[in-house]
N, C-alpha and C positions, 0 to 999 in steps of 0.2 A: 275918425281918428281918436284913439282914446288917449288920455293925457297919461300925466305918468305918475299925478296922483291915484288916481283909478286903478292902474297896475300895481304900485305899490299898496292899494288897499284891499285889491285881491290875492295879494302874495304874503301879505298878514292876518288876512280871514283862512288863507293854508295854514300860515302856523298855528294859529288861536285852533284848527279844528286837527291837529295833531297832538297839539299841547293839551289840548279837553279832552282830548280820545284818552291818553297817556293817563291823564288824572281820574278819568272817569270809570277807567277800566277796571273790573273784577278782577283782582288775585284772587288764585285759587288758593288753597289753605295750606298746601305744603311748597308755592312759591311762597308764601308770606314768612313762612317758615324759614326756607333759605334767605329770605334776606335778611332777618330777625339774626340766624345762627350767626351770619357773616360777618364780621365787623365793617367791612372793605366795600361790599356789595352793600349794605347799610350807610353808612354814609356817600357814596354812592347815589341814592334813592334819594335820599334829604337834600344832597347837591343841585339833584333835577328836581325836585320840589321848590327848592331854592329859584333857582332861575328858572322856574314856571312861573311864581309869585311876582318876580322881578322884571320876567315880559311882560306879566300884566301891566303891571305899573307903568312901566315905560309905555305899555300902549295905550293908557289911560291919559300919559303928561302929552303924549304926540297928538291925539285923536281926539281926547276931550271925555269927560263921563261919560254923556250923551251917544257919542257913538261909540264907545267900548260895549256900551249894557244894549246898545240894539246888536251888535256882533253877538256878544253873548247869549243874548235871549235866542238869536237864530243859529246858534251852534246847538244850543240846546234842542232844537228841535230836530237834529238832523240823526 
């Protein structure tokens, strides 16, 4: 029976490797472009940048360093 720390630590290892995919991901040079031109779509971008920063954090205050940078280190490898 799994607890339901475990589920919620597997249902934040989803988000962490959605939110790294998000951050990690190559723009090509003419979406860079569209977001650049946008105003709307430009803040926009910095808003999810925003609150990508901000789950980190929060998942750092709930988890601890220790296990955020071993999630991390294994995001990275994926």
């Amino acid at each position: 029976m799994k607890s339901k720390l475990t589920e919620q630590q597997k249902i934040n290892e989803v988000l962490s490797k959605v939110f790294s995919f998000l951050i990690k991901k190559k723009m090509s040079k003419t979406t860079q472009d569209m977001i650049n031109k946008n105003p709307k779509v430009k803040r926009s971008v910095d808003n999810l940048n925003k609150g990508i920063d901000d789950f980190k954090e929060a998942f750092k205050d709930a988890y601890g360093d220790d296990f955020a940078d071993r999630v991390e280190k294994e995001l990275r490898k994926v």
